[in-house]
Backbone as CSV, one residue per row, in Angstrom:
resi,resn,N_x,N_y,N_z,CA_x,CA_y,CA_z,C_x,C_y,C_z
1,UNK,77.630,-39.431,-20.867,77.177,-39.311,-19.490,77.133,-37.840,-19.095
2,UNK,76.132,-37.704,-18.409,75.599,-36.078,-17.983,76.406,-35.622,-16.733
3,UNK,77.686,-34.531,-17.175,77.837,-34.012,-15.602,77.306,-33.521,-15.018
4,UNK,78.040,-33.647,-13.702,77.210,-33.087,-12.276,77.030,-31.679,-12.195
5,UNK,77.868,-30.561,-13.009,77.260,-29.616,-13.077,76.181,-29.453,-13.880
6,UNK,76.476,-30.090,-15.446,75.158,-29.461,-16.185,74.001,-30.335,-15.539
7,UNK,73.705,-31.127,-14.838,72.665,-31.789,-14.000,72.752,-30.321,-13.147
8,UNK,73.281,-30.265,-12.504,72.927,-28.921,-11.316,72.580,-27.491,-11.501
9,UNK,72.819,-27.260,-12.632,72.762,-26.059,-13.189,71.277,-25.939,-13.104
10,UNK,70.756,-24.177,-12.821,69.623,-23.953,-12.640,68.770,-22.822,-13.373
11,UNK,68.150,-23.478,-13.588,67.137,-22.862,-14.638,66.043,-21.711,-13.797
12,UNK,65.598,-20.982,-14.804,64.678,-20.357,-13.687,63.209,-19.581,-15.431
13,UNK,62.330,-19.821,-14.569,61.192,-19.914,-15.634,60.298,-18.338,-14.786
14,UNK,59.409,-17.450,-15.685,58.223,-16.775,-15.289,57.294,-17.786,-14.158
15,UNK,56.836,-17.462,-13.329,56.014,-17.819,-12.474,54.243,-17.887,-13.234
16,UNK,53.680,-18.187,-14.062,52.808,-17.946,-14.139,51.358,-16.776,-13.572
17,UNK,51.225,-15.750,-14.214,50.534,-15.437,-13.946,51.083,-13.618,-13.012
18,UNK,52.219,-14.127,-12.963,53.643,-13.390,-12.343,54.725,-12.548,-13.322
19,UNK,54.341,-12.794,-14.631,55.503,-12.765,-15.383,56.074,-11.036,-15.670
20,UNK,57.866,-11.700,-15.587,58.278,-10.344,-15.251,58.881,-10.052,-13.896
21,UNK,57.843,-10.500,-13.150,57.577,-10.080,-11.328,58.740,-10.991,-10.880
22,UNK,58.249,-12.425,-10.940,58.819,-13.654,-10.097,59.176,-14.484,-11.119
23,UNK,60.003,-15.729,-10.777,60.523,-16.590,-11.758,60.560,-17.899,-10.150
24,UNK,60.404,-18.585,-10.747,60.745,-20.467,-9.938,62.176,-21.355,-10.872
25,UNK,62.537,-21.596,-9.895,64.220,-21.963,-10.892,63.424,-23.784,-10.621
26,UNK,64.061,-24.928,-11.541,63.785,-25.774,-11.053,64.577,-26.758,-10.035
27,UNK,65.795,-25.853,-9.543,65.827,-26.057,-8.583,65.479,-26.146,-6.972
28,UNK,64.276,-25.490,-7.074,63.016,-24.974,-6.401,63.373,-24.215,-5.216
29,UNK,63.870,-22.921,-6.362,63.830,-21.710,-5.429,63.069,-20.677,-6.326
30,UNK,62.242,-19.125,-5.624,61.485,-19.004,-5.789,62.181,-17.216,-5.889
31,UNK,62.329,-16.309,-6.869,62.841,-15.039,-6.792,62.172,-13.677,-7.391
32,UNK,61.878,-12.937,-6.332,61.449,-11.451,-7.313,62.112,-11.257,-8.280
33,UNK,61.989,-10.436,-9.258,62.929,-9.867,-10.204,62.816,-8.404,-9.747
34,UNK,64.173,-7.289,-10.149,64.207,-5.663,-10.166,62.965,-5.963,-10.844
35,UNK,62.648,-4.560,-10.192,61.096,-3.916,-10.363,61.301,-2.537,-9.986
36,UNK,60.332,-1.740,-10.603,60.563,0.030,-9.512,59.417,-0.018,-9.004
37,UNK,59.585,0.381,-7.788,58.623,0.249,-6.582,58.078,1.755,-6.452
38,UNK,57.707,1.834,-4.987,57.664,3.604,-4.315,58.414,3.598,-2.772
39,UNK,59.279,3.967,-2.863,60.139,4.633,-1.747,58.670,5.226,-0.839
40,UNK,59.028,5.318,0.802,58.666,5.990,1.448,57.818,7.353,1.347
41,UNK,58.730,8.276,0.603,58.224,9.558,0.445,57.445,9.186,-0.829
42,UNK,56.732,8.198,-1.830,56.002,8.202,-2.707,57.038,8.690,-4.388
43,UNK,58.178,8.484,-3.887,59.017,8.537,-5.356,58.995,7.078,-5.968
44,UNK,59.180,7.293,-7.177,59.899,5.804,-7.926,61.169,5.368,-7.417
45,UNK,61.408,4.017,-7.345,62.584,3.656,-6.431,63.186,2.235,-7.334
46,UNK,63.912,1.754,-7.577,64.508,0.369,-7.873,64.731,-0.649,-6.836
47,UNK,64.121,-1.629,-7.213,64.106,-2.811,-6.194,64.960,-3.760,-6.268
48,UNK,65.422,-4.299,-6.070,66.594,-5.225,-6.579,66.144,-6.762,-6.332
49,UNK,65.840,-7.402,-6.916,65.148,-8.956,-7.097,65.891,-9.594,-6.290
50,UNK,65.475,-10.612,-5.609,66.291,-11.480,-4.575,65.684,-12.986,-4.594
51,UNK,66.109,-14.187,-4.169,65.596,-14.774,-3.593,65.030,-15.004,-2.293
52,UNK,63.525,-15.504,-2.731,62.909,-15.475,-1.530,63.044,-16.718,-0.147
53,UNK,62.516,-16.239,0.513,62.601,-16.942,1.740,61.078,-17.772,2.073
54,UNK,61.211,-18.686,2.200,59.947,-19.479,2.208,59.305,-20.116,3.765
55,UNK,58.320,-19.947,4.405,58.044,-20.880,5.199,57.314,-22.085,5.303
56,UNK,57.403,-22.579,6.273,56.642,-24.708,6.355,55.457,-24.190,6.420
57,UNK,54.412,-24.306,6.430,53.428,-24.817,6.848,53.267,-26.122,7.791
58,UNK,51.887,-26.114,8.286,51.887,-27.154,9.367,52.044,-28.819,8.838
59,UNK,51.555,-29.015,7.562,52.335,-30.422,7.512,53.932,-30.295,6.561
60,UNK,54.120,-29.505,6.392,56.009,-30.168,6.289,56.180,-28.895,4.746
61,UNK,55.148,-28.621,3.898,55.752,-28.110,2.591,56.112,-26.502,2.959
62,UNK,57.168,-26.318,1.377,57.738,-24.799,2.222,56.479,-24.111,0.965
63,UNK,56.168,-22.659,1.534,55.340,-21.797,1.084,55.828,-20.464,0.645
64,UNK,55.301,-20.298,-0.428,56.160,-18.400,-0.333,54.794,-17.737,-0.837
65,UNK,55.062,-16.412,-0.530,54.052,-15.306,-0.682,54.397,-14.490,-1.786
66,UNK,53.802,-14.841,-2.857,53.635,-13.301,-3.892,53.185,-12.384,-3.930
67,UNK,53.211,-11.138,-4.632,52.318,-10.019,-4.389,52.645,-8.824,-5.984
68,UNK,51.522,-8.845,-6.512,51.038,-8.170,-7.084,50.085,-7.038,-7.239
69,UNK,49.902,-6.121,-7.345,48.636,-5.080,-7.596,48.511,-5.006,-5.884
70,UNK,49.423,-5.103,-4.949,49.210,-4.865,-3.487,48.020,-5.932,-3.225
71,UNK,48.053,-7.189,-3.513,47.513,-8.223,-3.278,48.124,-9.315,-3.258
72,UNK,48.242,-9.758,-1.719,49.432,-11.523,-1.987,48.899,-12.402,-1.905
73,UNK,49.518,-13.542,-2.410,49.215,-14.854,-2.336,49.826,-15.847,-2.283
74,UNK,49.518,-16.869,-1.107,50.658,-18.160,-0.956,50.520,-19.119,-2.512
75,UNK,51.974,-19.843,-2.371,51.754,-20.843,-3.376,52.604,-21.376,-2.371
76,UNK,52.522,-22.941,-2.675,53.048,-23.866,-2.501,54.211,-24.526,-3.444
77,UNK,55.515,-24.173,-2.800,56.903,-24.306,-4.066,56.971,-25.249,-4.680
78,UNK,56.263,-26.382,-4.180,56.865,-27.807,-5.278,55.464,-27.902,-5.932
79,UNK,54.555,-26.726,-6.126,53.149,-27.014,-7.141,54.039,-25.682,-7.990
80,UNK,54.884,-24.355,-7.806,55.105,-23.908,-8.572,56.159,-24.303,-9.852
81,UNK,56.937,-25.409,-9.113,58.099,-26.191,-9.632,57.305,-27.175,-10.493
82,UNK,56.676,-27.659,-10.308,56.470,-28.931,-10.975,55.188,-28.405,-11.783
83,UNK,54.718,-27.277,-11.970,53.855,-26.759,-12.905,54.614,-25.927,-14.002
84,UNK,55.819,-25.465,-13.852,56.644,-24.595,-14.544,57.959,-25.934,-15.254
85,UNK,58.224,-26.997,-14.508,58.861,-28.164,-15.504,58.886,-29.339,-15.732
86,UNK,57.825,-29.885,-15.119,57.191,-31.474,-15.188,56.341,-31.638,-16.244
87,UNK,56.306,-32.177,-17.257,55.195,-32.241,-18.266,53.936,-32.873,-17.878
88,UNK,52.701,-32.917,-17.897,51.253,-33.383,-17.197,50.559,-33.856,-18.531
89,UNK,50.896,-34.939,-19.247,50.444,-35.585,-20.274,49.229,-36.024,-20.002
90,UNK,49.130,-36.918,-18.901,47.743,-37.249,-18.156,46.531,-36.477,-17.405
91,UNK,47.372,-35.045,-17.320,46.568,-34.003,-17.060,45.998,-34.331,-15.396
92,UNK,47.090,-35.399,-14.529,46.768,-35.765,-13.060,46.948,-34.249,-12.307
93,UNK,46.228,-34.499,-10.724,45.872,-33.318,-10.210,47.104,-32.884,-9.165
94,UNK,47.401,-34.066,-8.753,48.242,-33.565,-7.624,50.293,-33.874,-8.237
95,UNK,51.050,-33.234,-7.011,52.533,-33.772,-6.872,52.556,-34.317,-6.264
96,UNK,53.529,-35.262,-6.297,54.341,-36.215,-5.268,55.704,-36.055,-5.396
97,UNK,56.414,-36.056,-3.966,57.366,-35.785,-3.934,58.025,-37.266,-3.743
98,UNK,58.570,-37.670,-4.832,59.050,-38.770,-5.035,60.080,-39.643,-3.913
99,UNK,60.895,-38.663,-3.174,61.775,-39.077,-2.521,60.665,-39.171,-1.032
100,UNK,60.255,-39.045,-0.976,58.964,-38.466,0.316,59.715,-37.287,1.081
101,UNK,60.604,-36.658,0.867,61.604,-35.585,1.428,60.695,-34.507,0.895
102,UNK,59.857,-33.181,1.476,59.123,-32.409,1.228,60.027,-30.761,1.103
103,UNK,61.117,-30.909,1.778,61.972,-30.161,1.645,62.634,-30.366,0.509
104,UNK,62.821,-31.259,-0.462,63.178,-31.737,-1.476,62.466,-31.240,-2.852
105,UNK,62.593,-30.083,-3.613,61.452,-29.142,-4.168,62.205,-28.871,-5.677
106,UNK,63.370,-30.345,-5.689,63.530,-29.979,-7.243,62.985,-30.649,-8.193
107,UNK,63.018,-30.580,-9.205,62.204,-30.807,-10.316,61.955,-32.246,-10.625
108,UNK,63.185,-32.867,-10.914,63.738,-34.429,-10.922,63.133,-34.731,-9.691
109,UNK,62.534,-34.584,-8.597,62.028,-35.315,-7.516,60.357,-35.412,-7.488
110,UNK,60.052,-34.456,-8.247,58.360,-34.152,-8.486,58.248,-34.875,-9.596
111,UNK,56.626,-35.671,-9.449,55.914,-36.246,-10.224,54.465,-35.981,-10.081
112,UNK,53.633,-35.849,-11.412,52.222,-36.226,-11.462,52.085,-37.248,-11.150
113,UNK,50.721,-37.011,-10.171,49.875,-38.215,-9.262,48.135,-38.138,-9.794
114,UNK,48.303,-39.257,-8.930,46.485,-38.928,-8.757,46.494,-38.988,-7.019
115,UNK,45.279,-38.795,-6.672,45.153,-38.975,-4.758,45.469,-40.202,-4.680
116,UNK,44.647,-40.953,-5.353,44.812,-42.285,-4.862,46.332,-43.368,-4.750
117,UNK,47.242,-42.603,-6.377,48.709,-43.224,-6.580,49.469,-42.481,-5.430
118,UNK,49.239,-40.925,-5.037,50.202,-40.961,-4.346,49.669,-40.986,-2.573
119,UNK,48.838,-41.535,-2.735,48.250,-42.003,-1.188,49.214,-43.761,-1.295
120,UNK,48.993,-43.914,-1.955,49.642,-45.758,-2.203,51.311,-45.351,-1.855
121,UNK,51.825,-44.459,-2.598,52.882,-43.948,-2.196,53.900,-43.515,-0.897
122,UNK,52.655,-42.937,-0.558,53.049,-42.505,0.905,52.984,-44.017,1.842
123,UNK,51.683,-44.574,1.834,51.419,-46.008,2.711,53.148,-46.560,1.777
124,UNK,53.204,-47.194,0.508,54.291,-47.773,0.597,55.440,-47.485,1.200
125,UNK,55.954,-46.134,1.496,57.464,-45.532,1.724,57.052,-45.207,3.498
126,UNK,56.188,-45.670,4.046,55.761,-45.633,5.739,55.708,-44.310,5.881
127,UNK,55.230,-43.344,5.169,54.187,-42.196,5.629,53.405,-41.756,5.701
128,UNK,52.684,-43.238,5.925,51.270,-42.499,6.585,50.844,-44.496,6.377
129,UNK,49.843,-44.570,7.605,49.623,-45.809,8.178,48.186,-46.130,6.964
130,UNK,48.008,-47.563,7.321,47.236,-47.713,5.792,46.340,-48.561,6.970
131,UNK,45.698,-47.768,7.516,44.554,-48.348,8.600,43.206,-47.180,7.929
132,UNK,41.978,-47.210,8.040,41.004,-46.476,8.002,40.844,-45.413,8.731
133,UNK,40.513,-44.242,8.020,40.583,-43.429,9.110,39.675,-42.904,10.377
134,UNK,40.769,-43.184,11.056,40.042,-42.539,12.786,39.419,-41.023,12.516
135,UNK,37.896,-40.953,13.286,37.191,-39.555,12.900,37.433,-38.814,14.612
136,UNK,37.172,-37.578,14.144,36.781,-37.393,15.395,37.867,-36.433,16.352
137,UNK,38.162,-36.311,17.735,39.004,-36.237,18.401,40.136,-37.523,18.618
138,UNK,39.839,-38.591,18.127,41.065,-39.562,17.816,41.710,-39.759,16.859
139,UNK,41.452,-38.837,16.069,42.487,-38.818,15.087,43.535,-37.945,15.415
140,UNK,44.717,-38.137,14.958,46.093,-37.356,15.845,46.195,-35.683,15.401
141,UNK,45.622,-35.735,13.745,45.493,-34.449,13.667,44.374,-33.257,14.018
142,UNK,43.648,-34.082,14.646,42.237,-32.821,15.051,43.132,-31.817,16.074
143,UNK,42.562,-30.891,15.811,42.365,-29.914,16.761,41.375,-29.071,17.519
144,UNK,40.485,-29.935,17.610,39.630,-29.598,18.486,38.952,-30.708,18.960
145,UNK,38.214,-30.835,19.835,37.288,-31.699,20.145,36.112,-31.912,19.709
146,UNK,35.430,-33.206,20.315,34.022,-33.723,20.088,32.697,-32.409,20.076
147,UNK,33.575,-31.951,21.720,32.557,-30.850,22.488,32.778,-29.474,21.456
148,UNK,34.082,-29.137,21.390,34.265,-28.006,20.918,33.207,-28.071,19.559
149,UNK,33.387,-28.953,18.599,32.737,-28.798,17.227,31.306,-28.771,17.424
150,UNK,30.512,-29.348,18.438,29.250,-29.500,18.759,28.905,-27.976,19.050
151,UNK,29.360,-27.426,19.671,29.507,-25.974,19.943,29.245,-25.063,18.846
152,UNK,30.670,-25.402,18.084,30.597,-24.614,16.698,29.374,-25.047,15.971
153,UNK,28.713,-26.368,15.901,27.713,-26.516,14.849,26.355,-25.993,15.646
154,UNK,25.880,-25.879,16.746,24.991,-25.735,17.302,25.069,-24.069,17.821
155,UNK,26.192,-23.876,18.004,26.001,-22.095,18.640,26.551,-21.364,18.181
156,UNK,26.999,-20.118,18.568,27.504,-18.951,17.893,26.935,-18.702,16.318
157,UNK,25.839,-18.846,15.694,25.513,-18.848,14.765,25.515,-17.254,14.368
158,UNK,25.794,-16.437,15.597,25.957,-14.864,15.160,27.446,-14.490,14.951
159,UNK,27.892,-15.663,15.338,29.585,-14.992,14.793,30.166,-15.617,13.478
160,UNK,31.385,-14.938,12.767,31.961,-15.358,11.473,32.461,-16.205,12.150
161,UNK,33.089,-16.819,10.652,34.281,-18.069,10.734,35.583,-17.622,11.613
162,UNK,35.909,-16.085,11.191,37.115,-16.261,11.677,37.266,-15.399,13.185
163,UNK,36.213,-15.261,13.662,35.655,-14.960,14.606,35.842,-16.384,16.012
164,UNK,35.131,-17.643,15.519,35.143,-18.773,16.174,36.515,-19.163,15.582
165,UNK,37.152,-18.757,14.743,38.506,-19.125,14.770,39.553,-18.688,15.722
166,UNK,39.192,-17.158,15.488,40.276,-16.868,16.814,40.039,-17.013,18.409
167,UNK,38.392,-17.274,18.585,38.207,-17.989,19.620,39.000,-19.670,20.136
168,UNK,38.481,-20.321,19.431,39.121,-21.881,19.092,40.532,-21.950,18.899
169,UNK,41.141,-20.921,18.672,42.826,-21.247,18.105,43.275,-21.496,16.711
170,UNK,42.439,-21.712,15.948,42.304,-22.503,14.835,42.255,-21.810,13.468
171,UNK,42.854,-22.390,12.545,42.483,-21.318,11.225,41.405,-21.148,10.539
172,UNK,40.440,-20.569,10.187,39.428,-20.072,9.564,38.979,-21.299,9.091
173,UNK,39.752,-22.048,8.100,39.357,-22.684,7.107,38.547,-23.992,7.679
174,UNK,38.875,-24.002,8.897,38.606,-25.389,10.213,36.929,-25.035,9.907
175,UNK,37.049,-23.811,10.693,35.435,-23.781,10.737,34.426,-23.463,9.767
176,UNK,35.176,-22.995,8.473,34.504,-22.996,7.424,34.191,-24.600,6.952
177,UNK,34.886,-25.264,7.002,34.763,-26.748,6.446,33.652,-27.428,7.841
178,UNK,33.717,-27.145,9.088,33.141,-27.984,9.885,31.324,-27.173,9.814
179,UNK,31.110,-26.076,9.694,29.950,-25.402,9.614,29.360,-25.858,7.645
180,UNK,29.964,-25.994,7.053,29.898,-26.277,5.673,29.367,-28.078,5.367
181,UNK,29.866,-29.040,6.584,29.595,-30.696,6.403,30.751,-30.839,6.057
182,UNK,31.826,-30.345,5.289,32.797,-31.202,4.348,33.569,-31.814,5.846
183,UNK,33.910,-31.662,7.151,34.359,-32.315,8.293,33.707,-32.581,9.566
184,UNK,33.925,-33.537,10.176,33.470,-33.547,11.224,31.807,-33.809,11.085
185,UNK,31.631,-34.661,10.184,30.512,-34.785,9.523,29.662,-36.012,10.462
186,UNK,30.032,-36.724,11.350,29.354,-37.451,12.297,28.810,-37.147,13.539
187,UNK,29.141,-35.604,13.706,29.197,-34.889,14.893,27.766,-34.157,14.263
């Protein structure tokens, strides 16, 4: 029988694509490594690797920011976890977080899905209602309206995306997808 430490004990792997830089433990935490940087005045400096600090995003997963070559980028911790120690035999696209706990980002809790298994998933464990979906301004997650999107598809055709984004409130990607068809496609 496996103790509770060597079960707890934590591993920590290269980040893909990162290596060297960052490492993902599969306990799903997420850490720079020492690096020499540039101090202020433009000297070489030593950095001292830490673990990072992650934030939610708007539906529930935690996010961290990498940065390389003075270029960052979000990942999503339980796609870096479960790409660095879940094996993908089936070569499925998405995770599921098995426990439905999203704060829950260790390894043993992630599984390969498909949309459809872990949509069944979620409806089985009551997160998320297994009715058809409401379009529109009645659905609970829009953020904008009927009027507002009619707007966006019909006017401002001289402004960017993220232009009518920071008008609207909204993140870029809203109005890239609603000017594009992929949403709001009855409007």
């Amino acid at each position: 029988m496996e103790h509770k430490e060597e079960r707890e004990k934590e591993v920590w792997k290269d980040v893909p694509g990162y290596e060297g830089r960052y490492q993902v433990s599969n306990l799903g935490q997420v850490k720079g490594l020492d690096y020499i940087g540039v101090n202020p005045k433009g000297l070489p400096a030593k950095v001292k690797g830490r673990v990072l600090k992650t934030d939610i995003i708007h539906c529930g997963y935690h996010r961290v920011t990498l940065s390389q070559n003075n270029k960052r980028k979000n990942f999503l911790v339980h796609r870096l976890v479960i790409e660095a120690f879940v094996p993908n035999p089936d070569n499925k696209p998405e995770a599921n977080h098995e426990d439905c706990d999203k704060n829950n980002n260790r390894f043993d809790n992630l599984g390969w899905t498909t949309k459809l298994e872990n949509m069944r998933h979620a409806i089985k464990n009551g997160r998320r209602d297994n009715m058809p979906n409401v379009r529109g301004e009645e659905n609970h997650n829009a953020r904008l309206n009927n009027l507002q999107v009619r707007v966006i598809k019909k006017c401002f055709n001289d402004l960017r995306n993220f232009e009518l984004a920071a008008y609207f409130n909204v993140p870029d990607y809203l109005i890239s997808n609603i000017r594009g068809g992929r949403t709001w496609k009855h409007i």
